[in-house]
FIZABA-285104 format. One record per residue: residue number from 1; residue in three letters; chain; x, y, z of N, C-alpha, C in turn. Coordinates in nm, 2 decimals. Layout:
<nodes>
+-----+------+-----+--------+--------+--------+--------+--------+--------+--------+--------+--------+
: seq : type : mol :    n_x :    n_y :    n_z :   ca_x :   ca_y :   ca_z :    c_x :    c_y :    c_z :
+-----+------+-----+--------+--------+--------+--------+--------+--------+--------+--------+--------+
: NUM :  ALA :   A :      X :      Y :      Z :      X :      Y :      Z :      X :      Y :      Z :
...
+-----+------+-----+--------+--------+--------+--------+--------+--------+--------+--------+--------+
</nodes>
This chain:
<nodes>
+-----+------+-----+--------+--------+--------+--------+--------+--------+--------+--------+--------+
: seq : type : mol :    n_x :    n_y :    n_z :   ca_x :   ca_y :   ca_z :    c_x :    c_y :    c_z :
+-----+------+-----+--------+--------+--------+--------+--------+--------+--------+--------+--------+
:   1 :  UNK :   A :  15.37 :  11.94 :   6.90 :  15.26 :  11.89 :   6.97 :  15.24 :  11.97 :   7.10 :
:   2 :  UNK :   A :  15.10 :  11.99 :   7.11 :  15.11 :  12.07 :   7.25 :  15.06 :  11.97 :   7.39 :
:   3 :  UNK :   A :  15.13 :  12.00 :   7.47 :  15.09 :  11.93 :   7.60 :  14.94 :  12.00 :   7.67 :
:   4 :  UNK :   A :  14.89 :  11.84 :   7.72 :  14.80 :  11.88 :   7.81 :  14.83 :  11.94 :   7.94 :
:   5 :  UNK :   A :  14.80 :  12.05 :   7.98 :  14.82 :  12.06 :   8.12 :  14.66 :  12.05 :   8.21 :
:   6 :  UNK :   A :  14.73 :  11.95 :   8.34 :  14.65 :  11.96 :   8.38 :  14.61 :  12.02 :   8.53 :
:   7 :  UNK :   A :  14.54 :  12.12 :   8.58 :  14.53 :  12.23 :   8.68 :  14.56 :  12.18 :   8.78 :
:   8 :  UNK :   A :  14.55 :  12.20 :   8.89 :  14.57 :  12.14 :   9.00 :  14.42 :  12.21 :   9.07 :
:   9 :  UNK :   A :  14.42 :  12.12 :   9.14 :  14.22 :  12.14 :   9.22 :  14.33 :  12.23 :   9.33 :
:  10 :  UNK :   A :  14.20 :  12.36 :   9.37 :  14.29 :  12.49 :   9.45 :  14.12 :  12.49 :   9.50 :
:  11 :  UNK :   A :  14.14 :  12.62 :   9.61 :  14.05 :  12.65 :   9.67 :  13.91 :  12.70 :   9.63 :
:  12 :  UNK :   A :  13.94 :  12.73 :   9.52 :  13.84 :  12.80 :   9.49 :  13.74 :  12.70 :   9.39 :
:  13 :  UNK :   A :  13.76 :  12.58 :   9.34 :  13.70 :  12.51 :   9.29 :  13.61 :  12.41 :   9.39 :
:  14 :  UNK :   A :  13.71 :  12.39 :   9.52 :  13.65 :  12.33 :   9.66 :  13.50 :  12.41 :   9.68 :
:  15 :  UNK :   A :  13.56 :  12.56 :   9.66 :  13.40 :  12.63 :   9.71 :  13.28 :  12.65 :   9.64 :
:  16 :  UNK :   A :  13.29 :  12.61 :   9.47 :  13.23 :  12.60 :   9.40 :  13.15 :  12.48 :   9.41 :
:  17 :  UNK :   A :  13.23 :  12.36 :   9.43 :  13.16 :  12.27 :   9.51 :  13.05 :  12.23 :   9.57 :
:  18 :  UNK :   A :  13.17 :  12.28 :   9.70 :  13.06 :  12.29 :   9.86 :  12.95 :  12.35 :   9.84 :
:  19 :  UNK :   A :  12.97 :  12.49 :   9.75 :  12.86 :  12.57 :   9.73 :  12.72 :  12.49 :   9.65 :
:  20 :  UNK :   A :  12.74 :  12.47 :   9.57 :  12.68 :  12.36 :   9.44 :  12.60 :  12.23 :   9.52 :
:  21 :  UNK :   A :  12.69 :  12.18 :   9.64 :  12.62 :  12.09 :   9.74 :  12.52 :  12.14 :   9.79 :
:  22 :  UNK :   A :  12.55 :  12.22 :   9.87 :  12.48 :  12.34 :   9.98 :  12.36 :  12.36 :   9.92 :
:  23 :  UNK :   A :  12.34 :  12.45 :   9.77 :  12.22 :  12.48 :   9.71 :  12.12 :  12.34 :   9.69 :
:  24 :  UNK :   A :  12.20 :  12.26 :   9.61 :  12.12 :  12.11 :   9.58 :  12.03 :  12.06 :   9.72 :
:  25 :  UNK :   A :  12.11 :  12.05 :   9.85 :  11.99 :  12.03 :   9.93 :  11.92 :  12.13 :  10.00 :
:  26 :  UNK :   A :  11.97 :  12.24 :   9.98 :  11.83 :  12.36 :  10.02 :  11.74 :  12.31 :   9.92 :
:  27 :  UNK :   A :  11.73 :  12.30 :   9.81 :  11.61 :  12.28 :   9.69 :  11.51 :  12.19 :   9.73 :
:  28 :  UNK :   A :  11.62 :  12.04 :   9.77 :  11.62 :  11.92 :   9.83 :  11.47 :  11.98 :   9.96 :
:  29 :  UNK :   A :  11.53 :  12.01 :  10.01 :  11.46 :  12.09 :  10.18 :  11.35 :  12.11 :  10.14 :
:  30 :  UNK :   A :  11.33 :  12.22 :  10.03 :  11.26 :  12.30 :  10.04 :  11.13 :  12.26 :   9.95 :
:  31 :  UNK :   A :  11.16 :  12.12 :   9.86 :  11.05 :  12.09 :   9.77 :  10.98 :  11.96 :   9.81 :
:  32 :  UNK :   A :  11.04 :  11.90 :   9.93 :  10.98 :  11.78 :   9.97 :  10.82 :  11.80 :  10.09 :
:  33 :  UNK :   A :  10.88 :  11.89 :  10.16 :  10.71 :  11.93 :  10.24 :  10.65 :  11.99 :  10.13 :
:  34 :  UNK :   A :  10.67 :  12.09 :  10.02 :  10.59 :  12.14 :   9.89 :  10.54 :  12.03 :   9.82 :
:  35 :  UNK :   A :  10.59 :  11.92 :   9.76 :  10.54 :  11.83 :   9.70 :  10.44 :  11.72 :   9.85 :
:  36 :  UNK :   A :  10.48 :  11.72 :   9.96 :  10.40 :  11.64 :  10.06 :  10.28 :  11.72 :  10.07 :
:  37 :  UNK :   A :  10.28 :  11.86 :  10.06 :  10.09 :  11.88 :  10.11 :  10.01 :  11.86 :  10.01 :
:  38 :  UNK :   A :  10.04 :  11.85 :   9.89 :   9.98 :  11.84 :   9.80 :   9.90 :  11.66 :   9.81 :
:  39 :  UNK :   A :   9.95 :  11.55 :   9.88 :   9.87 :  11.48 :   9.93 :   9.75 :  11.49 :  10.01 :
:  40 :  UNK :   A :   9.67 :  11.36 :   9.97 :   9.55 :  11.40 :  10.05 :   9.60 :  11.34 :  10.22 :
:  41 :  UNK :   A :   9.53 :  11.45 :  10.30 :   9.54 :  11.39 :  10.42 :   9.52 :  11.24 :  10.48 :
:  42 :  UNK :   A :   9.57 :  11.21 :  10.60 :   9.55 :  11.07 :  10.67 :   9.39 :  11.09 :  10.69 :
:  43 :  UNK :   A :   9.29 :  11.14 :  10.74 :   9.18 :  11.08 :  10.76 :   9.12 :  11.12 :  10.64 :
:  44 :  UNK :   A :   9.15 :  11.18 :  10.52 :   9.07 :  11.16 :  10.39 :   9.10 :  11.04 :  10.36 :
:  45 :  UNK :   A :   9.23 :  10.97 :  10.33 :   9.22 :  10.86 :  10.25 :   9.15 :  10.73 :  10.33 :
:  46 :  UNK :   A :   9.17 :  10.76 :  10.48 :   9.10 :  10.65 :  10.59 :   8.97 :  10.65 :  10.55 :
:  47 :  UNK :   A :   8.91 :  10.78 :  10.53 :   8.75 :  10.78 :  10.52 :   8.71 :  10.72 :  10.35 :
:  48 :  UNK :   A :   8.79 :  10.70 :  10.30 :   8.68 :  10.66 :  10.12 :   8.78 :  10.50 :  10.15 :
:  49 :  UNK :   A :   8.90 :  10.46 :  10.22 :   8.91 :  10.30 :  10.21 :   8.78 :  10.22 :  10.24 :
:  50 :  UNK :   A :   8.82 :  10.11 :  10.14 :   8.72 :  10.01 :  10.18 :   8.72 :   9.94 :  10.33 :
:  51 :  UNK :   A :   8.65 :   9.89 :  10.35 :   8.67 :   9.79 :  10.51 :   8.55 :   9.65 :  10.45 :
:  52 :  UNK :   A :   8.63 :   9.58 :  10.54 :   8.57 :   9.46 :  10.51 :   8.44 :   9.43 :  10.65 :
:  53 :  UNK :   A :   8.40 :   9.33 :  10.62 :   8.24 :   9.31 :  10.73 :   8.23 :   9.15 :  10.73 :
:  54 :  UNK :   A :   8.29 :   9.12 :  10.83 :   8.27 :   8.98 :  10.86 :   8.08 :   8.92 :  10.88 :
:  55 :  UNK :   A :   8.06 :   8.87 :  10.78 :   7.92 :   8.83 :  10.82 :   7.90 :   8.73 :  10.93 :
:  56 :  UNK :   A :   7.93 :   8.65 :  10.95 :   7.94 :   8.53 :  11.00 :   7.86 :   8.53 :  11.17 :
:  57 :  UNK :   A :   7.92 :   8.67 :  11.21 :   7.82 :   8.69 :  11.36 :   7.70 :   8.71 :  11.40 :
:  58 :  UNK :   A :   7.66 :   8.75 :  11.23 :   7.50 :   8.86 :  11.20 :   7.39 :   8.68 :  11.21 :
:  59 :  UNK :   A :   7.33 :   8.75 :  11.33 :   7.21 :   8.62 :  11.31 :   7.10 :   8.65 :  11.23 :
:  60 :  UNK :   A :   7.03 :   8.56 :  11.16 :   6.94 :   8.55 :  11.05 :   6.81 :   8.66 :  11.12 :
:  61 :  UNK :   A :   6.75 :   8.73 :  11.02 :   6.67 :   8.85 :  11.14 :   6.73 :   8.97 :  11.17 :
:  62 :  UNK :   A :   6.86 :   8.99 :  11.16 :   6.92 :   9.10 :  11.22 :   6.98 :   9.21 :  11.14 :
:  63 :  UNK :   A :   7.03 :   9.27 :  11.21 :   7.02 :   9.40 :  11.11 :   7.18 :   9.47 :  11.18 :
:  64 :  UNK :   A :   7.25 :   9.48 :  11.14 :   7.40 :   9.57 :  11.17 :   7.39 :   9.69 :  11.13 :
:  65 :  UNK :   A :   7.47 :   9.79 :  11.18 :   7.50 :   9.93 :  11.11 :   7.68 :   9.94 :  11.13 :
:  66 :  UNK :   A :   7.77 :   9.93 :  11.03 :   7.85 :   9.97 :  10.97 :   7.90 :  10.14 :  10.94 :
:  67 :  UNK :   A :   8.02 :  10.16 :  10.97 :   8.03 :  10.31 :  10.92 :   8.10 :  10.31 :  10.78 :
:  68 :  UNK :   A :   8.10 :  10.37 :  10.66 :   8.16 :  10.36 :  10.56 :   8.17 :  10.51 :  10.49 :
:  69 :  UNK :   A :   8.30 :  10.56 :  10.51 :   8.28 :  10.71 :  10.47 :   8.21 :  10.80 :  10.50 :
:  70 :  UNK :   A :   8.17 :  10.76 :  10.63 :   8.11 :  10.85 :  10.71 :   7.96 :  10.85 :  10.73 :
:  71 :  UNK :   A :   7.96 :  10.76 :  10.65 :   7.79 :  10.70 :  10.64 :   7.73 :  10.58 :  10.70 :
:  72 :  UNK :   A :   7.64 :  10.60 :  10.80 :   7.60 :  10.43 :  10.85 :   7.55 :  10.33 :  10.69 :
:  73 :  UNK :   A :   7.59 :  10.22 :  10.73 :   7.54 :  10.08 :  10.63 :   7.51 :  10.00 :  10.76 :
:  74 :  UNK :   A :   7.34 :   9.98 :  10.63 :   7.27 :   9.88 :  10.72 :   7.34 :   9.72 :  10.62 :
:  75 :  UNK :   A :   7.39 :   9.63 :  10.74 :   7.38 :   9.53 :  10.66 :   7.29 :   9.41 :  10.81 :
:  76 :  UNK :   A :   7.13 :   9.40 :  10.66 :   7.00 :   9.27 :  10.72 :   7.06 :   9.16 :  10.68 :
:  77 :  UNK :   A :   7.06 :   9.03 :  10.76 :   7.05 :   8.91 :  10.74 :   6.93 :   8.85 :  10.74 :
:  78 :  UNK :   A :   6.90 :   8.87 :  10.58 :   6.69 :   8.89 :  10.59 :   6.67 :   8.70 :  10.61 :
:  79 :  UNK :   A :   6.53 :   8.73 :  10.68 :   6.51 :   8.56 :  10.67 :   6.43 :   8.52 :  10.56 :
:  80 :  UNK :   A :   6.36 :   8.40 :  10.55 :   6.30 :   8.36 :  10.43 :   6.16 :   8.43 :  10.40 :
:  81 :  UNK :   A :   6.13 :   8.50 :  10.53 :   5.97 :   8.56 :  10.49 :   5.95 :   8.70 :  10.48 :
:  82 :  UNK :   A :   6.07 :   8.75 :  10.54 :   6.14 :   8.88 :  10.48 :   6.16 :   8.88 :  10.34 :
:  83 :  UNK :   A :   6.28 :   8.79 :  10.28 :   6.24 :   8.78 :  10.13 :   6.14 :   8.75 :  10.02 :
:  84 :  UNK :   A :   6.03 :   8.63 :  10.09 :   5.92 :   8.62 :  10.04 :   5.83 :   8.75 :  10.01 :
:  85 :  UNK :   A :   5.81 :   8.86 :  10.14 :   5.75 :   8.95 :  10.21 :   5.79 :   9.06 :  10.08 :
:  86 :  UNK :   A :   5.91 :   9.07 :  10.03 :   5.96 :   9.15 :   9.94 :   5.94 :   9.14 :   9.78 :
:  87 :  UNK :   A :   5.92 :   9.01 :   9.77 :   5.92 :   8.96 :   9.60 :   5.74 :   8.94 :   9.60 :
:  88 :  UNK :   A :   5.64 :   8.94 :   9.71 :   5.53 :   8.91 :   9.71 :   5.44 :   9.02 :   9.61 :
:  89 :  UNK :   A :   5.51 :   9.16 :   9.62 :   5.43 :   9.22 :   9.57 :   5.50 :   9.31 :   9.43 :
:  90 :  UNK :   A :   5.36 :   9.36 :   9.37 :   5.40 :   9.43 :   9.26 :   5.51 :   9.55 :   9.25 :
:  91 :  UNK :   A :   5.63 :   9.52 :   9.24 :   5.74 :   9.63 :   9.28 :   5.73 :   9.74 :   9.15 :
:  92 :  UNK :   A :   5.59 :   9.72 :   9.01 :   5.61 :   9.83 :   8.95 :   5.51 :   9.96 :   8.95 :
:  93 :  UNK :   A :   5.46 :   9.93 :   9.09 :   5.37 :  10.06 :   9.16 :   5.41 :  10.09 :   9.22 :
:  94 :  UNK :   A :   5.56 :  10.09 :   9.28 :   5.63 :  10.12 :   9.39 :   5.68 :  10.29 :   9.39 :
:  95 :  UNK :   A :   5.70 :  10.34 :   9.49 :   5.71 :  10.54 :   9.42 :   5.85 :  10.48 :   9.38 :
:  96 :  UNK :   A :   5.97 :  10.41 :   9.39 :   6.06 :  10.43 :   9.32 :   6.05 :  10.27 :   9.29 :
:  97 :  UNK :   A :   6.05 :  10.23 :   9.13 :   6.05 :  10.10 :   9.10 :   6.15 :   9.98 :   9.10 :
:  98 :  UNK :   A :   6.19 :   9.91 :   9.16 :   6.28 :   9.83 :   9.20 :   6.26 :   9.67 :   9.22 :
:  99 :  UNK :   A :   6.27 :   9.59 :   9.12 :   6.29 :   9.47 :   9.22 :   6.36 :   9.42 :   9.30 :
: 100 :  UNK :   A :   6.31 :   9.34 :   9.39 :   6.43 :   9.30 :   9.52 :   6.53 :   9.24 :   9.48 :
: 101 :  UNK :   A :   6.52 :   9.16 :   9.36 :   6.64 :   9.06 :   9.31 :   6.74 :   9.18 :   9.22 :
: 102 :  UNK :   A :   6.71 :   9.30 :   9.23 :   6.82 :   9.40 :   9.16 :   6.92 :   9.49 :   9.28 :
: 103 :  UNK :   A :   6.85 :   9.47 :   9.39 :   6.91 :   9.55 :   9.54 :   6.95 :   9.43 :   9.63 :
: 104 :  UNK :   A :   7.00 :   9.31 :   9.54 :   7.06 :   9.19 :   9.64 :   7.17 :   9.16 :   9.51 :
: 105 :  UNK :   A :   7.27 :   9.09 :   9.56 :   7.39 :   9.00 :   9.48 :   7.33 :   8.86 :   9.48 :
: 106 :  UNK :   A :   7.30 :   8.85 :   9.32 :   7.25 :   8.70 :   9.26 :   7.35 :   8.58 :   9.33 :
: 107 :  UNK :   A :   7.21 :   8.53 :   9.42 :   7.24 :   8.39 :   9.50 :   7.26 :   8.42 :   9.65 :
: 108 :  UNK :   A :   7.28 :   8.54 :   9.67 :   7.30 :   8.59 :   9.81 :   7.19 :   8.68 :   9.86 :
: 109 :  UNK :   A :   7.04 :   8.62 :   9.87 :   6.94 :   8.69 :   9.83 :   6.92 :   8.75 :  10.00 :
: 110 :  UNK :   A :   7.01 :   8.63 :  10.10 :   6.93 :   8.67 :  10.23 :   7.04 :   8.81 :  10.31 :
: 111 :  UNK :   A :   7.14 :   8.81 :  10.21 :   7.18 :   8.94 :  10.25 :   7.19 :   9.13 :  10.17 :
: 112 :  UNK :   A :   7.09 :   9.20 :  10.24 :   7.08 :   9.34 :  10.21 :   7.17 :   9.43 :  10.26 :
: 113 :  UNK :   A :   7.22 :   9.50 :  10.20 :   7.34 :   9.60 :  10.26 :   7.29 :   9.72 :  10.15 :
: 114 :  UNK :   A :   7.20 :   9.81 :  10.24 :   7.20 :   9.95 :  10.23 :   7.26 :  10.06 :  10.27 :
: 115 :  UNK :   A :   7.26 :  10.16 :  10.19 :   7.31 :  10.31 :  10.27 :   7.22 :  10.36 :  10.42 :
: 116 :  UNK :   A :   7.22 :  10.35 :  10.51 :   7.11 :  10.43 :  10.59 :   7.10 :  10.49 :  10.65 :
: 117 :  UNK :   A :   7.07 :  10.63 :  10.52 :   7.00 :  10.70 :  10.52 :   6.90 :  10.74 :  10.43 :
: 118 :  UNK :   A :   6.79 :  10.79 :  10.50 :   6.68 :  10.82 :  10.45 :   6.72 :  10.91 :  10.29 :
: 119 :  UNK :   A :   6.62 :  10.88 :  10.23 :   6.64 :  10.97 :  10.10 :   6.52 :  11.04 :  10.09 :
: 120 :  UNK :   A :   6.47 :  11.10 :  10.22 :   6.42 :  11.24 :  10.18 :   6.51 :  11.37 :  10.27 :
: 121 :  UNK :   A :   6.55 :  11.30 :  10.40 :   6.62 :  11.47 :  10.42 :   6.72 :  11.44 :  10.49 :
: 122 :  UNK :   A :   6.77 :  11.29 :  10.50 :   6.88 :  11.24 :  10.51 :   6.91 :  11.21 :  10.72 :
: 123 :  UNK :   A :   6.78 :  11.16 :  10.76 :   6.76 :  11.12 :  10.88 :   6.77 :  10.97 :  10.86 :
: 124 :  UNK :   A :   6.84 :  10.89 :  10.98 :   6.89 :  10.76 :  11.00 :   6.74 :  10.65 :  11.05 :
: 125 :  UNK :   A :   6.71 :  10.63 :  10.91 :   6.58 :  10.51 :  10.97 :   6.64 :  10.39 :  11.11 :
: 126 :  UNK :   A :   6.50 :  10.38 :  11.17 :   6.53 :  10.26 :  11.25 :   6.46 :  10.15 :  11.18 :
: 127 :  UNK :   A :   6.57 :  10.01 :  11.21 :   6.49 :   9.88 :  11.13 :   6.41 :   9.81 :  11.22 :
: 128 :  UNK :   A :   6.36 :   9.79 :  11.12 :   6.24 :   9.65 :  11.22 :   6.16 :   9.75 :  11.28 :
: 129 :  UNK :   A :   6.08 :   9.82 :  11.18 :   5.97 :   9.95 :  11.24 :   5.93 :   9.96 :  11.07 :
: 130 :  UNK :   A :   5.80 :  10.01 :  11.13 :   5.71 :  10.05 :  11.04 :   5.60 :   9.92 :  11.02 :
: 131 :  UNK :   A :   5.53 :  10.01 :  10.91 :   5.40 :   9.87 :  10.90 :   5.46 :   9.79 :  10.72 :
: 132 :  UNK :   A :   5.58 :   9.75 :  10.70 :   5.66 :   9.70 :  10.58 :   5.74 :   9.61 :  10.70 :
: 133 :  UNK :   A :   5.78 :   9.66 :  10.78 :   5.92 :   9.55 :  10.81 :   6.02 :   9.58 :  10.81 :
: 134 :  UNK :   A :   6.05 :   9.67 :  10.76 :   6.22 :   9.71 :  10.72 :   6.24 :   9.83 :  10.79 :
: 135 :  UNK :   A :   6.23 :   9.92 :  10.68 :   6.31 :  10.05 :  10.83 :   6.20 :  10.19 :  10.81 :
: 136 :  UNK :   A :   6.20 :  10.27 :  10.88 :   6.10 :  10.34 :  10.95 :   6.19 :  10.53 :  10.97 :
: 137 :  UNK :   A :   6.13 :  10.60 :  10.94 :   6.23 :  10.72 :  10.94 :   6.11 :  10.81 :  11.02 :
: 138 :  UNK :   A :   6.19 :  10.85 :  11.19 :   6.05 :  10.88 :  11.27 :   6.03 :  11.03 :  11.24 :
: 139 :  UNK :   A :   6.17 :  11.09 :  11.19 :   6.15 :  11.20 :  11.14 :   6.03 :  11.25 :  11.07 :
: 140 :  UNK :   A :   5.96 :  11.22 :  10.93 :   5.89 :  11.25 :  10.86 :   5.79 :  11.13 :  10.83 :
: 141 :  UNK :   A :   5.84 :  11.03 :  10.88 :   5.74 :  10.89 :  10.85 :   5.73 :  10.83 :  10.71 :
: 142 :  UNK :   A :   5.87 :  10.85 :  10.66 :   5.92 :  10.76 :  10.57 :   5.89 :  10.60 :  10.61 :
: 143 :  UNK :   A :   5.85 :  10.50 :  10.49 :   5.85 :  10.35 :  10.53 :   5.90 :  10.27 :  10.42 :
: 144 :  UNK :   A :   6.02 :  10.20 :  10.46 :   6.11 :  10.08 :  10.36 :   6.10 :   9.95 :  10.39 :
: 145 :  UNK :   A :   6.04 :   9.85 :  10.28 :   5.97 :   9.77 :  10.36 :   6.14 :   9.65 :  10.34 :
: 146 :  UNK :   A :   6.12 :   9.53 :  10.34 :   6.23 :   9.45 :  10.42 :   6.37 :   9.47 :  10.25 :
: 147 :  UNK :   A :   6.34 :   9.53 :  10.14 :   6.46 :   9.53 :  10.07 :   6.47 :   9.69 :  10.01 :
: 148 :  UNK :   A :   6.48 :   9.78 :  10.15 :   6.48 :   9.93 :  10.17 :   6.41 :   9.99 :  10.06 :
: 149 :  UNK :   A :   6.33 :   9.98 :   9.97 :   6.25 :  10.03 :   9.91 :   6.17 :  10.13 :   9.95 :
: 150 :  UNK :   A :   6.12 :  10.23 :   9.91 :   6.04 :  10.26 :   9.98 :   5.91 :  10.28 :   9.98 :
: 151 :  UNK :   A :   5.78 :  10.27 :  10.07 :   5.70 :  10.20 :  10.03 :   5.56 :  10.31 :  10.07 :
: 152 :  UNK :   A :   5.59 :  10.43 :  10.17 :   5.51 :  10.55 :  10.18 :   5.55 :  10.62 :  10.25 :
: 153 :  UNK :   A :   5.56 :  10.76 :  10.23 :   5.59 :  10.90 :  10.30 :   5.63 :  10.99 :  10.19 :
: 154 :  UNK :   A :   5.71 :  11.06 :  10.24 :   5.77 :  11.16 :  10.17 :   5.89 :  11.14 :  10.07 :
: 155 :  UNK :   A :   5.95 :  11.04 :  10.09 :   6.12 :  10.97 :  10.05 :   6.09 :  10.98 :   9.91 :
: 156 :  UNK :   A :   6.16 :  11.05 :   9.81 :   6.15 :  10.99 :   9.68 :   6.21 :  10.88 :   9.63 :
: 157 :  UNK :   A :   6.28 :  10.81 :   9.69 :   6.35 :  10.72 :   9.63 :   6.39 :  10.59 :   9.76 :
: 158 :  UNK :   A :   6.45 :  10.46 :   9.71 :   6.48 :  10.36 :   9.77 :   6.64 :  10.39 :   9.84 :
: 159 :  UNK :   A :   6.64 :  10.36 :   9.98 :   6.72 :  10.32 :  10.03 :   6.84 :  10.31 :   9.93 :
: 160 :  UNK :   A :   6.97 :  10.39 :   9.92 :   7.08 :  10.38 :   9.83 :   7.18 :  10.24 :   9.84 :
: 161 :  UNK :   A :   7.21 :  10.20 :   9.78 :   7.29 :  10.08 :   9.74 :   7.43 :  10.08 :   9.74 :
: 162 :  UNK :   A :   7.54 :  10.06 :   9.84 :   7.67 :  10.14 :   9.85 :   7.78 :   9.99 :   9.76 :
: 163 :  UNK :   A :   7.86 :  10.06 :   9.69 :   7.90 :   9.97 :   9.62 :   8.00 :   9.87 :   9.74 :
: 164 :  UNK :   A :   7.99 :   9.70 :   9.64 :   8.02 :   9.62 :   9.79 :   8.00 :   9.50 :   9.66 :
: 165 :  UNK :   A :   8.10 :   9.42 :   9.70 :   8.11 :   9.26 :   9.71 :   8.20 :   9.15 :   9.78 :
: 166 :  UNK :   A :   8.13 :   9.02 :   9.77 :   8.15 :   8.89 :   9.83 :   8.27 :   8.86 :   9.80 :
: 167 :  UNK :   A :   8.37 :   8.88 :   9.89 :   8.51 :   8.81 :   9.93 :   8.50 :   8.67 :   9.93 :
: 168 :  UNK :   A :   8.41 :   8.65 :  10.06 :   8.38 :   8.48 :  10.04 :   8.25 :   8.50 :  10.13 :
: 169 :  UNK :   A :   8.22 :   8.37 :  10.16 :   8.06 :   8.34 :  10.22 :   8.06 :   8.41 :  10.31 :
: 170 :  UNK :   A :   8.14 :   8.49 :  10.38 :   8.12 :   8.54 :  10.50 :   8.13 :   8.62 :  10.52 :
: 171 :  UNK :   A :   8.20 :   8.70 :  10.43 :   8.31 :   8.80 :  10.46 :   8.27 :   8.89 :  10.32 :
: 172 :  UNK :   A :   8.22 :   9.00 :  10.33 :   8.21 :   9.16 :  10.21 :   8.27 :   9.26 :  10.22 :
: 173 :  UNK :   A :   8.33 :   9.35 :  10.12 :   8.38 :   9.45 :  10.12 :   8.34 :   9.57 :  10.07 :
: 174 :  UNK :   A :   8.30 :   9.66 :  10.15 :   8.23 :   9.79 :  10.07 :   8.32 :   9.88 :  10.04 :
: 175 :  UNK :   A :   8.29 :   9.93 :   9.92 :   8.37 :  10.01 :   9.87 :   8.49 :  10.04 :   9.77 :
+-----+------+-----+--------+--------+--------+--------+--------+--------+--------+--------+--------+
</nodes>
């Protein structure tokens, strides 16, 4: 039968070791800021989070502006003749056709939450201007009447729609 022998640990397997250690966390070192930039930065991921919008302070009539990825949101707390004022007329001669009840969340008719910005050259309408009611772009003389539609100038299109829903009665989240 032959015997096991077994070596005795000497110096030179210590340094194989140590060495073996040594490389492991240079690797270590050297792949963790390489795998970190490849994240997206702190104010990319701040700017596309959602944020929430306490309704509850917006008096009936009023009109807020919100920042949301870098973009103002208008959120109207339309009143009842604002929304009458919107459903009154034929929305399918409109330059971009829309009914009001498709640019509101069913049952929550008295609140509108638009992008705002203009959709002809991307100038910040003012509300509660123009001869509609809604918002007014002094730049070119765009006119959105109370459910951002738009209703004459140059704008091809309605006031954009930023995605967003009801948390609870008070409270919305965009984005």
């Amino acid at each position: 039968m032959t015997a096991v022998s077994w070596a005795q640990p000497n110096r030179r397997d210590f340094l194989y070791i140590a060495t073996g250690a040594v490389g492991a966390v240079g690797v270590t070192a050297a792949a963790v800021p390489l795998i970190s930039q490849m994240n997206p930065d702190a104010s990319t991921i701040a700017a596309g989070a959602p944020i929430d919008v306490d309704l509850a302070p917006i008096a009936e009539g009023q009109v807020i502006k919100v920042f949301w990825r870098s973009k103002p949101i208008f959120i109207s707390h339309r009143t009842k003749k604002e929304i009458d004022d919107a459903r009154s007329i034929n929305w399918h001669n409109l330059i971009d056709p829309e009914s009001d009840q498709a640019r509101v969340k069913e049952g929550r008719d008295q609140w509108l939450v638009v992008i705002g910005i203009c959709t002809h050259l991307g100038c910040i309408p003012l509300p509660h201007q123009g001869d509609y009611g809604g918002w007014f772009c002094p730049c070119h003389g765009s006119q959105y009447d109370t459910a951002g539609r738009v209703r004459r100038g140059p704008a091809p299109a309605n006031l954009y729609l930023p995605p967003y829903e009801f948390l609870s009665e008070t409270k919305i989240r965009i984005g």
